[in-house]
Structure formats: C-alpha cells, structure tokens
N, C-alpha and C positions, 0 to 999 in steps of 0.2 A: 729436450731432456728425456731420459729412456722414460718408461713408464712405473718403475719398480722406483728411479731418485724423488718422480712426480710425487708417487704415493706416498714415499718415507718424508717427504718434505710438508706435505700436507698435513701428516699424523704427526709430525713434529709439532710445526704452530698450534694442529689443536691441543694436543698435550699441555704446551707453555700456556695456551688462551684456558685452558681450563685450570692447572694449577695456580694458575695468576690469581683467578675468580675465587676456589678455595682458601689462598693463602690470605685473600681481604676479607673475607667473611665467616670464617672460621670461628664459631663459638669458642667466647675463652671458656663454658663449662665444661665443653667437651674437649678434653686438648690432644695434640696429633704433634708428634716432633715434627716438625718441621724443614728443621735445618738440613744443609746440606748431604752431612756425614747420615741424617738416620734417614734419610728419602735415598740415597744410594743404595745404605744396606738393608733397606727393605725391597727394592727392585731385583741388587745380587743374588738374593733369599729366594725369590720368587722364578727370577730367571733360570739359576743353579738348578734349584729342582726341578723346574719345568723341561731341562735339556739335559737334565743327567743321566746316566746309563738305564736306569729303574725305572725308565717310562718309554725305551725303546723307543726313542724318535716320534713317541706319538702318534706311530703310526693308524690307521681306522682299523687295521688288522692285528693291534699289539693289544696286549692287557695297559699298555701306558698308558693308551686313549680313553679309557675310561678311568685311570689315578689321576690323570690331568683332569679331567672333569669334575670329579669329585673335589679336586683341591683348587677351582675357580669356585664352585659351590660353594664350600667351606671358609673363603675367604670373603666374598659376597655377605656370607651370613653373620658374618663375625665384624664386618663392618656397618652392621646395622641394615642391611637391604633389606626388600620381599620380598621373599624365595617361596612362593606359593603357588605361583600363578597356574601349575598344570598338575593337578590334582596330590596340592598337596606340597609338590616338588618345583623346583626354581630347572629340569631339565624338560625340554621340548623338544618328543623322539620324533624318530623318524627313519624309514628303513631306504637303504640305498639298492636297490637292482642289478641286476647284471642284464647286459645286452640283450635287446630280445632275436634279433636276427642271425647271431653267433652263438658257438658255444665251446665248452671243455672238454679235455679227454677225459669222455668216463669213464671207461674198460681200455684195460690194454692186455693183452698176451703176448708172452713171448715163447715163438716154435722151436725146438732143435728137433730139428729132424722130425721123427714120430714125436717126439714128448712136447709137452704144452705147459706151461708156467702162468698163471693168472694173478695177474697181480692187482693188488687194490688200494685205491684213491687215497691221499692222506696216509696209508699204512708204507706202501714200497714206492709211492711216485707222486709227486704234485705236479700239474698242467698252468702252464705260466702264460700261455697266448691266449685269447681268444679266435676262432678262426671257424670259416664256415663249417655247419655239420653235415654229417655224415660218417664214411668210414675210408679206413685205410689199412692196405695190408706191403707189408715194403720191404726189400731187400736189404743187411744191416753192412755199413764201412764204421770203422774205427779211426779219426780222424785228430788227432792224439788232441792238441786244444784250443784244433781248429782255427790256426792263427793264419795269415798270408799278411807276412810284413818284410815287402823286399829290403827297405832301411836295414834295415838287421838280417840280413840276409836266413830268412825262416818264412818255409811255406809248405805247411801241413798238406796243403791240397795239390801240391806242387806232380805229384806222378800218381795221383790216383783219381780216378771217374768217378766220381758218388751222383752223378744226373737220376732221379727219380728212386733213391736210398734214404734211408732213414738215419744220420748219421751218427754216432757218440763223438762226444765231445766233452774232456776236461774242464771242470774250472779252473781258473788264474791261468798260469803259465809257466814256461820251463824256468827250471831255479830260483824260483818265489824269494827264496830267503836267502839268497848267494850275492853276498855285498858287489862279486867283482861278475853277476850279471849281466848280458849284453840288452836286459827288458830292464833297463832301468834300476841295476843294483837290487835294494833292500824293496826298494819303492816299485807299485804295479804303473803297467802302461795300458793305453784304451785298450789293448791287446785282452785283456783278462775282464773284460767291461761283456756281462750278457749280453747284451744288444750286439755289440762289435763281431760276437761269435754269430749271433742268430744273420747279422747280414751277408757275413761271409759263406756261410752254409749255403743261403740263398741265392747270391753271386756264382756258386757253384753246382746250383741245379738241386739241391738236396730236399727231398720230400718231407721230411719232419727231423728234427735236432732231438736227440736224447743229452739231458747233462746228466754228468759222474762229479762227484765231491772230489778232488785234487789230494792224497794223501795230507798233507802238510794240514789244511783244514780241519779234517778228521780228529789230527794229533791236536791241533792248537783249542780243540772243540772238548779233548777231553775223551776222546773215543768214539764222541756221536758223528753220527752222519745227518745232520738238521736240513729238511729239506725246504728249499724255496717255496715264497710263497709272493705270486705277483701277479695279476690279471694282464696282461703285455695287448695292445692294440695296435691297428693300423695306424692310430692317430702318432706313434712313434717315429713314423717314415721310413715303415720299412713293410716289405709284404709278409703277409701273414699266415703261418705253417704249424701244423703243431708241434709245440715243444713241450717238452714233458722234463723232469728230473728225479732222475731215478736212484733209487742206494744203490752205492757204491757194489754191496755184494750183488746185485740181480749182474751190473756189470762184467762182474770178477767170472760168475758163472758161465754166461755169455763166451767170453776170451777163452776161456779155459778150455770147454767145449769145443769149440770152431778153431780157434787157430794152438791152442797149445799153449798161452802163454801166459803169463801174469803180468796184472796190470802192475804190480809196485815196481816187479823187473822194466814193465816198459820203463815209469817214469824215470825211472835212474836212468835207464840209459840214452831218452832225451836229455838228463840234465849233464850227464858228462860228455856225450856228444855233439848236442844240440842240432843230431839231425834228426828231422820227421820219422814216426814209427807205423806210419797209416798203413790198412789193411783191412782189404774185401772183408768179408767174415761170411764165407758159405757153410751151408745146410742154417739158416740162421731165419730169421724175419718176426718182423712184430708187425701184429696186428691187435687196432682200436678202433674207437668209435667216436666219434664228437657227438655231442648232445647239444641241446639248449637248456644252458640253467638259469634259474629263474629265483636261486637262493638268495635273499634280503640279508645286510649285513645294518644291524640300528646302530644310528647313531644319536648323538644327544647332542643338543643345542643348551646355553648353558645364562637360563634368563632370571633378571632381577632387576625389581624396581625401587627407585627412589619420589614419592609423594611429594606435593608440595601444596603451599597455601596462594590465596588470591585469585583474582578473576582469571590468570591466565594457566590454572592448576590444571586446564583439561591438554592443555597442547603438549607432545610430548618431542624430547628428544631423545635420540638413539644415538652411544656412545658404544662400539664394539671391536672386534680383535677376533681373527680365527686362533685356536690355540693347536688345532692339529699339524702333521706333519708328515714324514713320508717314511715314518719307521725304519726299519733296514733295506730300503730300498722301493722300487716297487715306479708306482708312477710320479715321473718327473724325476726319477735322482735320475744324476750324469754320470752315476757309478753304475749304474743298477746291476746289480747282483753279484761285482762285484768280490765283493767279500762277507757282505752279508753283516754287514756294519748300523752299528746304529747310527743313522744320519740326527744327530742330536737337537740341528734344528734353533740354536739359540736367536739368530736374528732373525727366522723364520719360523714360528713367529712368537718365541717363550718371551724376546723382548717389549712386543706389541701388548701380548696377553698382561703382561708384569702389569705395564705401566696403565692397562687398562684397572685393573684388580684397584692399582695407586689411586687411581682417580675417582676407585668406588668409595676407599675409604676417605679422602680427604674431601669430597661433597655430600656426602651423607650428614658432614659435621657444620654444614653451611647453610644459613636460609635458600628455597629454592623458589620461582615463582615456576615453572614450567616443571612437571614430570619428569622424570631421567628413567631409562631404560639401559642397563646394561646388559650385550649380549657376550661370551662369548663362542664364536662361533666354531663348529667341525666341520669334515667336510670340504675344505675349501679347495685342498691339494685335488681333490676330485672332480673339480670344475665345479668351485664355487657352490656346491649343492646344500651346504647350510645355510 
C-alpha cells in the first residue's frame, strides 16, 4: 500500500476510534449535535474555509498561513481547550532558514551597450532557485517560451545556441486561451510547467533562465505583472542555475533596444504561426550576484490542551493534523509556477485539520483519564519542520 493510502487509512481508524469514544461519553450537560447531517456540516464549514481562495493555499509564504492559524486557534478556544501554553498563546513559533551553503540573486544589472539598468529585489525581480554563490556576467537569447515538444511539432531551441547565455523565457505557452490549440486547447500542458522550462534551458546549455509574465496573465491579473515567489532546489532533480523573474517591462526594454522589436508583436505572431521567434540579443548582458541568505521565515505551531482527572491524568496523548499547504505553488506542486494558482489544498490537508478541530470539540465534552494534546501542525510541505 503507497505510503500517502498507509497514512489516510491510519487517520481514518483513529478518527472513528476517537469519535466512537466521544459519542459514548459525552456529557448530556454539555450537548454537541451529533448526528450525521450537523458533523458533516461542521467539517464542510471548516474545510470550505480552510481551502478557499482567501487563505491562498496556505501557503508558509501567503497571509493564508497565518488566517489558517488563527482560525485552528479560534476554534480550539471555543471548544473549550488551553490555549496558553506559550506565553499566554496556544501558538509555538519557530523561524524556518534558508540554506546555508547556497544562496539568491541579490543584485542584478542589466547593460545595453554603455548604459546600465539596476534593478532591485522584490521591486523588478524575484530569484526562485537556490544555487551556488557568487557571480555572473552573460550574454542574453530570447527564447520565446522555451518549449522543445517534438509531439507537437514546436522547438524554441530548435536553430538557436544559447550554451553559456542567460536565456528569457515566457510563461505558459503559445495560444493559452485558443480552444482549437495544438498545447492542449483551453487547458495548459507540462509545456507551461516552471520546472519543465527551467530543464529545458538546462538541456540546452543555458547559464541562467530570466522569466517574463506571458501577456494573457498580465490582462487576466488586471494589469499587474505579480512576480513569483518560490525557493527552487536541487532536491527537484534538476541542476541548479539561477533563475530570476523579471517585469515584463525591464523585458520590453531589453527587445526594443537590441533587436527592434516588441514582445506583444512577438507573441502574436507565435500564436498565429506557431513557429519559434528565438533570437541572439547583442550589445545586451546581465550581470548578478548570488549571496547566502540567511533570512528566517516564522512560523506557528498551533497548540492546545485538554486536562484530565485520575491517576493516569499525567500521561499524555497527541492528536494532530498539519494545516499548511503549498500556496500558489512553490515546493512540491506538480504545476509549479504554472499559473500561479492557488493550490487550495482541501485533502491536503484542510480535511485532516477539519476533522482534527471535530475531535477537539467533541472530547473536550467527555470524561478524560489521560491528557490530550492537540497540535496543529505548519511546515510540513517543507519537510516536515513543524
């Protein structure tokens, strides 16, 4: 049995073994519907919000992650827990790190010619790899969105050398939104998948990937250009370069400069041709720096106890659920970066957390001989660090 049915099947029995216990011991002063119909739609309630748009997947890098927190907290307290235990508060922080041996693009410039453009961190670019530091200075190709998919007869990299170039690269792909597309219609194929671009680049020799936001995005976004945000490792299996994501307009300037051209014009005439629009780009080059950072991202652990009487009042059990998730992407989605979507996450793990939260309310109302401890946990998408 995989390891992921092991687990669900495990949390299942304990789940039934513990509402079993609640439902025979349940104080008739204190009463809890019980029934079928209002133990569903208190899970729905709980899962709903736990996975709905306005907690962004939950991700450790979303404001969802700490609403989720707050509303296992809130829930805890209101089912009668102890929400004290770390001064004051039922949360147990804790800061996550980044690598110590790798690091980010801190600085980047881009040259034409004699002129120099400086661009800055979180303002015109986010850095999505981790990868050794140092620096780099590189030659720039335009490699429209860096596809090679012989199936579909399309290969960006098909008559151009990018060996030891920095490349650009589009999100999604040609005809995003063209029902009678050859990438799959309406629907994206791995073609439009970060990863999938970062391994081709690599396949092709390419010193570091710049990504450009896809028009269609832009427009679907409302005018913004939102840029990625994702720590990318080796642990992916793929080798590690720096990649960066850049506004759209640092791109536009770029093109405009060196080859003459505009990128809206390019994409159109990828999508009505669908053949490749790739192109050197001299008098051009960017140059950056990799660092080691060393910045702490806190997170919160999400703790509350249930007391109890008799001689076995000291021994305790631990009932817990991670509640985080992998927000719009980032580590572990199979999309990643994608589209920049909120991975919502419901059986992973808003349904875990739900039925955890259930279980706080329904033994709270029951004699206890042993301690109960409910966590739940963050972190986990990150290897298990809560």
């Amino acid at each position: 049995m995989p390891r992921n049915s092991r687990c669900a099947a495990a949390i299942g029995f304990a789940c039934l073994w513990f509402l079993q216990l609640a439902a025979n011991g349940l104080k008739a002063a204190e009463t809890l519907d019980l029934s079928d119909a209002a133990v569903e739609a208190r899970l729905q309630r709980d899962v709903g919000y736990l996975a709905s748009d306005e907690l962004e997947g939950r991700g450790v890098r979303t404001r969802g992650i700490d609403l989720a927190a707050d509303f296992v907290a809130r829930e805890f307290a209101a089912a009668g827990l102890r929400c004290d235990s770390y001064n004051g508060t039922p949360f147990h922080e804790f800061a996550v790190m980044s690598p110590g041996s790798t690091g980010a693009v801190q600085s980047l410039v881009c040259e034409f010619g004699d002129d120099k453009e400086t661009l800055t961190i979180g303002e015109d670019y986010t850095s999505l790899m981790v990868t050794s530091s140092g620096h780099f200075e590189l030659p720039l190709a335009f490699v429209g969105y860096g596809i090679t998919d012989h199936a579909r007869g399309y290969d960006d990299y098909s008559k151009i050398d990018v060996r030891g170039r920095a490349v650009i690269i589009l999100r999604q792909e040609p005809q995003v939104n063209q029902p009678s597309s050859r990438f799959n219609g309406t629907e994206t194929t791995d073609n439009s998948y970060l990863l999938t671009k970062i391994r081709r680049a690599v396949e092709n020799g390419a010193a570091a990937v710049i990504l450009c936001s896809e028009s269609t995005q832009i427009a679907a976004a409302e005018g913004r250009d939102d840029l990625l945000e994702a720590e990318l490792t080796s642990g992916l299996g793929t080798e590690t370069l720096p990649v960066v994501h850049c506004r759209r307009a640092i791109v536009e300037r770029c093109l405009k400069r060196s080859i003459q051209r505009d990128l809206s014009t390019i994409e159109a005439q990828i999508d009505e041709t669908l053949r490749p629009q790739s192109a050197l780009i001299p008098d051009c080059r960017i140059l950056g720096r990799i660092a080691l950072t060393r910045q702490g991202k806190k997170l919160r652990n999400v703790i509350a106890t249930l007391e109890a009487e008799g001689p076995l009042k000291d021994e305790t059990i631990v009932v817990g659920a991670h509640y985080d998730h992998l927000g719009r992407g980032g580590w572990g989605s199979l999309a990643l970066g994608a589209n920049d979507e909120v991975h919502n996450g419901a059986d992973d793990n808003a349904s875990g957390t739900a039925v955890l939260i259930e279980l706080a309310r329904q033994l709270s109302r029951m004699p206890r001989q042993r301690r109960l401890v409910f966590i739940g946990f963050t972190g986990e998408e990150l290897g298990l660090y809560g």
